[in-house]
C-alpha positions as CSV (number, residue, x, y, z in Angstrom):
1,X,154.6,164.8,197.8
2,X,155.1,164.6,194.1
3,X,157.8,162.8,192.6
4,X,157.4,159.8,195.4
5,X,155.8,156.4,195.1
6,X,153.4,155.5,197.3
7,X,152.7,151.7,198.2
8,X,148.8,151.7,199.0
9,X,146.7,150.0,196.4
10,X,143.0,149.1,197.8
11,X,141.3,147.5,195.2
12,X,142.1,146.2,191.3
13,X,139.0,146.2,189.3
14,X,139.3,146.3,185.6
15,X,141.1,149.0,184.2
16,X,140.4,151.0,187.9
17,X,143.1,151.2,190.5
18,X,142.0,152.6,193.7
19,X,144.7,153.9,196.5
20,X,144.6,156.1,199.2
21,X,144.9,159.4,198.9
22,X,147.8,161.8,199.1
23,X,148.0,165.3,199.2
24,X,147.5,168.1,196.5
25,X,145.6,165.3,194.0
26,X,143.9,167.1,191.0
27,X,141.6,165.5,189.1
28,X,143.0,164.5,185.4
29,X,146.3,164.0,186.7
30,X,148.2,162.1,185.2
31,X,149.9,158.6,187.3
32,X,152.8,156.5,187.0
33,X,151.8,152.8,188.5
34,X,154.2,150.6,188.6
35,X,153.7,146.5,189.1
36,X,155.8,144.1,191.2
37,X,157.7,143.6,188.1
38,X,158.7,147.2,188.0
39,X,156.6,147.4,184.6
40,X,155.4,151.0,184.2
41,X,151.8,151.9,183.0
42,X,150.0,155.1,182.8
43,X,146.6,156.0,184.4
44,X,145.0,159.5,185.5
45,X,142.8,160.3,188.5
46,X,139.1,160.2,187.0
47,X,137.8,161.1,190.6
48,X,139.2,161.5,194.3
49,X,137.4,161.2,198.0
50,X,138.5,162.8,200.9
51,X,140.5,159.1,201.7
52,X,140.6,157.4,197.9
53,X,142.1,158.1,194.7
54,X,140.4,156.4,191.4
55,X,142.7,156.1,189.2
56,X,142.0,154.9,185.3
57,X,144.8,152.9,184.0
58,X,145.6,153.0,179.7
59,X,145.8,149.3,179.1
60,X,145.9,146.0,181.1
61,X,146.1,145.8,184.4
62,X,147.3,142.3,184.7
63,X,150.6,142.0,187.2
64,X,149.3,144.7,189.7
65,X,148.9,143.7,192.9
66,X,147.7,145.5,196.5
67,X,151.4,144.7,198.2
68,X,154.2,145.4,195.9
69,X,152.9,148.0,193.0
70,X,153.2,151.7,193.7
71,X,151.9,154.7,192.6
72,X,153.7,158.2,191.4
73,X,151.6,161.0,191.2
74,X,153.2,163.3,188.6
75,X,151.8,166.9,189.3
76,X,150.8,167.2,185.5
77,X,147.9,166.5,183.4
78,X,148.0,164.3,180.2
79,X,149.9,166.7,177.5
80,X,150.1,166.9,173.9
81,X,153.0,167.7,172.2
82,X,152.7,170.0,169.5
83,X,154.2,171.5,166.0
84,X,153.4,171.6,162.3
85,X,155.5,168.6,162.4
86,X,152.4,167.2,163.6
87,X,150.7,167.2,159.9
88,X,151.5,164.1,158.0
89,X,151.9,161.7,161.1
90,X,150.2,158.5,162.3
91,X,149.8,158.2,166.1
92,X,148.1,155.5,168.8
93,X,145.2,156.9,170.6
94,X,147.1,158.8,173.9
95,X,149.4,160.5,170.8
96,X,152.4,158.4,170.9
97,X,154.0,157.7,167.2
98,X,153.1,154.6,165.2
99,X,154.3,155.2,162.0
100,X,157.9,154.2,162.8
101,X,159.1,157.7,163.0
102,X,159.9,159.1,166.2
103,X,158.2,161.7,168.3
104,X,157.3,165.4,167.5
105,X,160.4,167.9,168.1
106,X,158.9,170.9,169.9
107,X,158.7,171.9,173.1
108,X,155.3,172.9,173.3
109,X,152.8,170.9,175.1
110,X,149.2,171.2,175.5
111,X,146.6,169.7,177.8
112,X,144.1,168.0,176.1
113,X,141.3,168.0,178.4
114,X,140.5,171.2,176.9
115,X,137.5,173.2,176.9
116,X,134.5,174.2,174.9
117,X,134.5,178.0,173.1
118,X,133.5,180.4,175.5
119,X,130.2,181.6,173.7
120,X,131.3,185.5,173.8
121,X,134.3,184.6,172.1
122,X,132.5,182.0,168.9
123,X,131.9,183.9,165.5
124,X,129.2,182.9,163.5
125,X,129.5,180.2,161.1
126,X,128.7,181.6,157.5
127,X,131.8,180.2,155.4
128,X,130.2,177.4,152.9
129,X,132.2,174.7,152.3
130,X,132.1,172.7,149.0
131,X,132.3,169.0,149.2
132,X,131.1,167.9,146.1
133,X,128.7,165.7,146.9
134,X,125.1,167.2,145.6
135,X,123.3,165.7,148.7
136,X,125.3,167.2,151.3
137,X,126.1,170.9,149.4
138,X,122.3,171.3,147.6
139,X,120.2,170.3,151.1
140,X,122.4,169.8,153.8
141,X,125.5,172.5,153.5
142,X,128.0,172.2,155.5
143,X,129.3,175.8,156.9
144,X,133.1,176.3,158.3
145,X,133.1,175.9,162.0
146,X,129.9,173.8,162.1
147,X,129.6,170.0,163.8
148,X,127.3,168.2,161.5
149,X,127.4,164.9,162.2
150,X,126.7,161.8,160.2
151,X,124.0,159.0,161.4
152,X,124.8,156.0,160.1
153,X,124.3,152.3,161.0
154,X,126.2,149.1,160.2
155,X,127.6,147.8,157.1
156,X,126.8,151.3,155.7
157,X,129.2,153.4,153.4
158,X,130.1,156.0,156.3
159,X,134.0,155.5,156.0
160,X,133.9,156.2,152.2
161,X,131.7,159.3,152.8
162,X,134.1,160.3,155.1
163,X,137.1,159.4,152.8
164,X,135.4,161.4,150.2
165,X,134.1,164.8,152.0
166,X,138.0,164.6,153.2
167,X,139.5,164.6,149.7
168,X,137.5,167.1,148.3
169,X,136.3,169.7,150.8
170,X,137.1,173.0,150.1
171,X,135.7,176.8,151.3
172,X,134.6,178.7,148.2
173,X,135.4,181.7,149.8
174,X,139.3,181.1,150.2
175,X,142.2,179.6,148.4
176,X,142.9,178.3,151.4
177,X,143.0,174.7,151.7
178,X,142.2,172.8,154.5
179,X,144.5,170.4,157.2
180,X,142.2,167.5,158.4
181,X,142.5,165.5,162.1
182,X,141.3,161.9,161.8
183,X,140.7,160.5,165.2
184,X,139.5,156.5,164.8
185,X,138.7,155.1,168.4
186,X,138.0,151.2,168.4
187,X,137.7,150.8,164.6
188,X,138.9,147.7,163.0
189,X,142.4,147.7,161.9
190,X,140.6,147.4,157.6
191,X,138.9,150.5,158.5
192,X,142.4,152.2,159.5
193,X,144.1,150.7,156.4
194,X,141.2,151.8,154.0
195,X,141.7,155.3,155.5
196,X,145.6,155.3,155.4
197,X,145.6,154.4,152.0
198,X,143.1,156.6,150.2
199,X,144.6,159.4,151.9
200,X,148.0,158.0,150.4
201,X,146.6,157.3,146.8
202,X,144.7,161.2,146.9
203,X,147.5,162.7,147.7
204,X,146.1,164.4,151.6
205,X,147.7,162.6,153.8
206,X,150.8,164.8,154.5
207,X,147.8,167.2,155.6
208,X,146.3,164.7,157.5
209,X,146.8,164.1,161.1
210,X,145.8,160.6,162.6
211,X,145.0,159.3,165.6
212,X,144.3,155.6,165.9
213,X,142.9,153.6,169.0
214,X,142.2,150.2,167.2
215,X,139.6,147.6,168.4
216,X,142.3,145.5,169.7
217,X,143.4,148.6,171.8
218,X,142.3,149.0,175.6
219,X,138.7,150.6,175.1
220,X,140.0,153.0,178.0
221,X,142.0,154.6,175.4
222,X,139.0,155.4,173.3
223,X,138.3,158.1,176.0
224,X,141.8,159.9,175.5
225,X,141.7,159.1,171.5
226,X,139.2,162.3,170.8
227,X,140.8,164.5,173.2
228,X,144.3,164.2,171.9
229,X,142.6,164.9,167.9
230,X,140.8,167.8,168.9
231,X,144.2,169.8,170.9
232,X,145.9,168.7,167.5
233,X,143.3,170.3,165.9
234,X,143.1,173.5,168.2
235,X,146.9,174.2,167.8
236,X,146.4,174.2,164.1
237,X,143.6,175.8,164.1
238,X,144.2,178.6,166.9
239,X,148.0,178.6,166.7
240,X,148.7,178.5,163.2
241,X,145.3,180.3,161.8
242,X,144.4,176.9,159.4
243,X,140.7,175.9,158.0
244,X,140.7,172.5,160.0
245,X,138.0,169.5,159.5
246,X,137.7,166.7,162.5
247,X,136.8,163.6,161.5
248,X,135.7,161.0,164.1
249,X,134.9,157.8,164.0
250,X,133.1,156.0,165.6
251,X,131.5,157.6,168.7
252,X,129.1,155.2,169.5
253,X,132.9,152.8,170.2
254,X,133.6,155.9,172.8
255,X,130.3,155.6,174.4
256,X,130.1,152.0,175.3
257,X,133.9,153.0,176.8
258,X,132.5,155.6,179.0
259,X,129.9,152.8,179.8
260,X,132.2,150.1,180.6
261,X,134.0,152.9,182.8
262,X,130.9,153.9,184.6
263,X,129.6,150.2,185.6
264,X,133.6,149.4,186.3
265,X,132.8,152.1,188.9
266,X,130.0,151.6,190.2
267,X,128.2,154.4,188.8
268,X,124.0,155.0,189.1
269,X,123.4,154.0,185.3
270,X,120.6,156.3,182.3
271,X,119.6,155.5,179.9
272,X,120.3,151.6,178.5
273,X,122.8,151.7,180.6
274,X,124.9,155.5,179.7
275,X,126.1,157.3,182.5
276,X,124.0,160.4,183.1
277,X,126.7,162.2,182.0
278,X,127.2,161.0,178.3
279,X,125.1,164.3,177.0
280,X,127.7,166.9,179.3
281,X,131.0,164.3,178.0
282,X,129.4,164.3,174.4
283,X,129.0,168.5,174.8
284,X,132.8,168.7,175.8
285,X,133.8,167.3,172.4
286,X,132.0,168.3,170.5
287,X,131.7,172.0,171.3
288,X,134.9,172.3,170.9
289,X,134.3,173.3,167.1
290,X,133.8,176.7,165.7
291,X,135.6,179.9,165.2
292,X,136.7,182.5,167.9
293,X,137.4,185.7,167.6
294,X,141.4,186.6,166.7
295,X,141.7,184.0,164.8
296,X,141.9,183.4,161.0
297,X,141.5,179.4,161.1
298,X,138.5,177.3,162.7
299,X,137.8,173.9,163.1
300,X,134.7,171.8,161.7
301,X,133.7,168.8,163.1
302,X,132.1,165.5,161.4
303,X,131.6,162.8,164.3
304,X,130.6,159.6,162.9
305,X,128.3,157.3,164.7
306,X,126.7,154.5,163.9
307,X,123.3,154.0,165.4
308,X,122.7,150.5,167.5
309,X,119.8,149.4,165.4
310,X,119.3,151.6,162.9
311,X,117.5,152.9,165.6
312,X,117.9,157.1,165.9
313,X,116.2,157.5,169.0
314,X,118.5,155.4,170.8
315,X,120.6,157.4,173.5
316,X,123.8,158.5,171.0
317,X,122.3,159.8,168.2
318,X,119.5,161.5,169.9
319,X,122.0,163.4,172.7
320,X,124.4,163.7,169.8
321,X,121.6,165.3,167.7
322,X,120.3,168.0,170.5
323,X,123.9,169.4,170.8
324,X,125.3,169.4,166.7
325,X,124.0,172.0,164.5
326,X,122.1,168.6,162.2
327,X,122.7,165.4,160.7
328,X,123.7,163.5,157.5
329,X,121.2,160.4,158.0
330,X,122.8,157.4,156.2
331,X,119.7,154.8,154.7
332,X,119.9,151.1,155.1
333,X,117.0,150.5,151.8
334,X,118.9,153.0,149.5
335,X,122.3,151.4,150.0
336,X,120.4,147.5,149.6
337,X,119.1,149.3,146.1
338,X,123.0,150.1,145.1
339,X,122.4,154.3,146.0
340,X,126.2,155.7,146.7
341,X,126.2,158.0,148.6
342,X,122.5,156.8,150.4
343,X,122.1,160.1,152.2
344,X,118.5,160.1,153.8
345,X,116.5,162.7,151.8
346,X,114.2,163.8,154.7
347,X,115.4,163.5,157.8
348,X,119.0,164.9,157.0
349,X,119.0,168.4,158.1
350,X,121.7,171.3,158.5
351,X,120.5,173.8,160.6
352,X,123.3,176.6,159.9
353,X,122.4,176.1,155.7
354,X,120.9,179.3,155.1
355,X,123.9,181.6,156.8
356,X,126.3,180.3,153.9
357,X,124.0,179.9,150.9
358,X,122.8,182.4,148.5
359,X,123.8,184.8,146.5
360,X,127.9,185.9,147.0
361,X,128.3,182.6,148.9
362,X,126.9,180.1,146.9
363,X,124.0,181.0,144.2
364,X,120.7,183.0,144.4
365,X,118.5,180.3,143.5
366,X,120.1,177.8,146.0
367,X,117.7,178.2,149.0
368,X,114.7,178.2,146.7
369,X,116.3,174.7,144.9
370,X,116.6,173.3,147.9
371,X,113.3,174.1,149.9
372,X,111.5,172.9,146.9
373,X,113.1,169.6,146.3
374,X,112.3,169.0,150.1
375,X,109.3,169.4,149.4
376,X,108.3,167.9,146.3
377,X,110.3,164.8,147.6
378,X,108.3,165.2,150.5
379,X,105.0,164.2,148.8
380,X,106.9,161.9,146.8
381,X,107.0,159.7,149.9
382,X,103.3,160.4,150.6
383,X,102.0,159.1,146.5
384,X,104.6,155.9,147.3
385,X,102.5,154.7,150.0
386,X,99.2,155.5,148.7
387,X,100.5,153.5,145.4
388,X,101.7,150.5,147.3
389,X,97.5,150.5,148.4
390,X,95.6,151.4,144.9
391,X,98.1,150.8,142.6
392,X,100.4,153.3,140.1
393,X,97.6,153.1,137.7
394,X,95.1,154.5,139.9
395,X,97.1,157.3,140.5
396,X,96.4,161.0,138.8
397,X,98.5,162.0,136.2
398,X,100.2,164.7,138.6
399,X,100.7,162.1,140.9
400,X,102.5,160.0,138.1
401,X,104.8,162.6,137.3
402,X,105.7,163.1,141.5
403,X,106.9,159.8,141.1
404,X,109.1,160.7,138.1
405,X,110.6,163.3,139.9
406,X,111.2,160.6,143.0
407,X,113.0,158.5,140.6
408,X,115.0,160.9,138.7
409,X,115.9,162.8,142.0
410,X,117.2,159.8,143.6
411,X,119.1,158.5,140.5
412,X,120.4,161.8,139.0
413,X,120.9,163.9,142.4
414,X,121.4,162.2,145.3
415,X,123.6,159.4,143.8
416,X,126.9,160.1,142.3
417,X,130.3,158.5,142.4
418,X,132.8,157.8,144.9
419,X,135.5,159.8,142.9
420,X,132.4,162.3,141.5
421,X,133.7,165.7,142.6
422,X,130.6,168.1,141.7
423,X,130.5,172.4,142.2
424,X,127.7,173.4,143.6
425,X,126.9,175.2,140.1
426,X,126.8,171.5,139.0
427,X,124.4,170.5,141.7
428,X,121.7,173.1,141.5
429,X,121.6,172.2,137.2
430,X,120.9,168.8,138.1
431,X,118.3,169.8,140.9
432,X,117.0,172.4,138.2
433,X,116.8,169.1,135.6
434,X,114.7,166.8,138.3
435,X,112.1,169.5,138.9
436,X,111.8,170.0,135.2
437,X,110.1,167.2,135.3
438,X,107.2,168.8,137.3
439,X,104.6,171.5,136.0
440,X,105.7,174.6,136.5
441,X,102.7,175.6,139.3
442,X,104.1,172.9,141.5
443,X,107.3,174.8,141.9
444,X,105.4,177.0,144.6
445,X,108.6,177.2,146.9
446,X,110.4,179.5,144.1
447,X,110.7,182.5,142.9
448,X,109.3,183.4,139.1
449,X,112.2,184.7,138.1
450,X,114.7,181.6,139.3
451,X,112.3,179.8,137.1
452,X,112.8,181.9,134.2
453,X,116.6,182.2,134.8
454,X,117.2,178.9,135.6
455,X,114.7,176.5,134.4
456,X,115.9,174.1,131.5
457,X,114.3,174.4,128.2
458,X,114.7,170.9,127.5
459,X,112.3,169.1,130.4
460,X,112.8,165.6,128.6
461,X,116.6,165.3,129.5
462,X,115.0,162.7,132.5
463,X,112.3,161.0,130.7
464,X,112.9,157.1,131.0
């Protein structure tokens, strides 16, 4: 029965409580246990037997015991409460206020083990979004409703990316403006303060939402921190019709929790360790993005990961990578050379691009920019190598000017300031510029008369 405690604890392992089962147990429920102290912590059932309950407990577990500590089941699932009040406001990982205000007025509550769009119900994401920074907009656009994530490894600038794209994004398209969610799970309490006080100093944070579960936090509560950022973000979204952009950070800090949890329990382990279910827990995160139909706002998702290694092919990134629609690959050697932002020019992709570029949306030349500087950057690479073998002097003059157009591209487009707020009218001059610095029957990827419209008369402005 609900509402009664239940004496009945069979094993204390880690943040896992097992007990004997009652009746009518659902799974996510949410339980009140209770040590010989009469010191109340919160769990939820994360599975049930026909004779046991497992039962995940938010924080220590120190002070339970198997004789004297009971268990309330409490009929409900862990619940969000919800309002505009919400925008503005600093809370702990399982949503409770840490800003020294107190709790949301409202009485609406939502559950937050929500679920991904129903496919039938998505609408296409074709909505560009400006965030003025040339090597996201000109080669990797990021579309409303999209998850594009960014790759990133340690010690690189991925929190003042983040900072950034959150100050300055905005949908062409619209005068709307949009509300962000910033969900931090087991990030160092410098990262939180950097974040808290550049959305102070911009201006953004009373349309910021933040959820923080710092490192010093119970990594169990890493699991909830996500969950509890993304119903924010669907009430605001879905509710209230707003543009909405998720932040998260950092999701590889949520995967070693579900690993901890999974060895805790026993669990058959994948992958270096993973449960076999990280891809299907990753999926029910981050498909929660998108648009649906009946609804004005839409939610866009940027997880933040940072690869173990630098290594992309390790179990995150690469599950994270088959479900997103691309990725913003941070790299190690352009930051060492001083590069801001050092967005990866090849292996950064966003798959949804060419639905919100072009003509009406963003300009006609920008798909025919963009493929080209791929490509010439692209062979770039290729002279490099064969330069570091035969020497720059051996190289033909065509070849000398590809390596121009490497240096000039990486110094004039890809790197800008932390503060540098470019349109993508900007952006696509500058990527004209570069390729002025190639002859004009390299530019195979683009059309004549972009050339002619667009093409500076001036192709010195680079020359060192």
């Amino acid at each position: 029965m609900k509402g009664i405690e239940h004496r009945g604890i069979t094993s204390v392992d880690g943040p896992i409580v097992i007990v004997k089962r009652t009746e009518n147990i659902f799974y996510d429920e949410i339980v009140a246990v209770r040590d010989r102290e009469g010191e109340k912590r919160t769990g939820r059932v994360i599975d049930v037997s026909e004779e046991y309950a497992v039962i995940q407990i938010f924080g220590s577990t120190s002070g339970i015991d198997m004789e004297s500590s009971t268990v309330e089941f409490l009929d409900t699932p862990m619940e969000l409460r919800v309002s505009e009040g919400l925008l503005g406001r600093i809370f702990n990982g399982l949503g409770k206020p840490i800003d020294g205000y107190p709790e949301i007025i409202s009485s609406k509550k939502i559950n937050v083990n929500g679920y991904p769009i129903n496919p039938f119900a998505r609408v296409y994401p074709r909505d560009f979004i400006q965030t003025g920074i040339s090597a996201i907009d000109g080669m990797n656009t990021l579309i409303r409703g999209q998850k594009l994530p960014i790759f990133s490894g340690n010690g690189l600038p991925h929190n003042k990316l983040a900072a950034q794209i959150i100050r300055q994004a905005k949908i062409r398209s619209s005068d709307e403006n949009f509300v962000m969610v910033f969900a931090g799970m087991g990030i160092k309490y410098d990262v939180a303060r950097f974040f808290t006080d550049t959305f102070e100093q911009s201006g953004v944070l009373s349309k910021v939402v933040m959820f923080l579960s710092l490192a010093d936090a119970p990594s169990i509560e890493r699991i909830i921190t996500p969950r509890c950022a993304l119903t924010a973000a669907e009430y605001l979204a879905y509710d209230k019709g707003m543009h909405v952009l998720v932040v998260m950070t950092d999701m590889t800090n949520y995967c070693e929790a579900l690993r901890e949890i999974s060895t805790t329990r026993g669990e058959v382990p994948g992958r270096k360790g993973y449960p076999g279910y990280l891809y299907s827990n990753l999926a029910e995160l981050y498909e929660r993005a998108g648009k649906i139909k009946g609804s004005n706002g839409s939610i866009t998702q940027i997880p933040i990961l940072t690869m173990p290694n630098d290594d992309i092919s390790h179990p995150i990134p690469d599950l994270t990578g088959y479900i997103t629609e691309g990725q913003i690959v941070l790299d190690r050697e352009f930051s060492q050379k001083g590069m801001y932002p050092p967005v990866a020019g090849l292996p950064s992709l966003s798959r949804l691009m060419k639905d919100g570029i072009g003509a009406g949306m963003t300009r006609e030349d920008h798909k025919d920019v963009s493929s080209q500087l791929f490509a010439a950057y692209s062979k770039v690479k290729t002279i490099r190598n064969l330069a570091a073998i035969i020497g720059e002097e051996e190289l033909s003059e065509l070849d000398k000017k590809y390596l121009r157009f490497g240096e000039a591209f990486e110094r004039d487009f890809l790197t800008q300031g932390e503060f540098e707020n470019r349109t993508i009218e900007q952006t696509l001059d500058i990527g004209w510029k570069v390729l002025s610095l190639l002859p004009r029957e390299e530019l195979y990827r683009i059309k004549p008369e972009h050339i002619d419209k667009y093409m500076p008369h001036n192709d010195n402005d680079f020359e060192d």
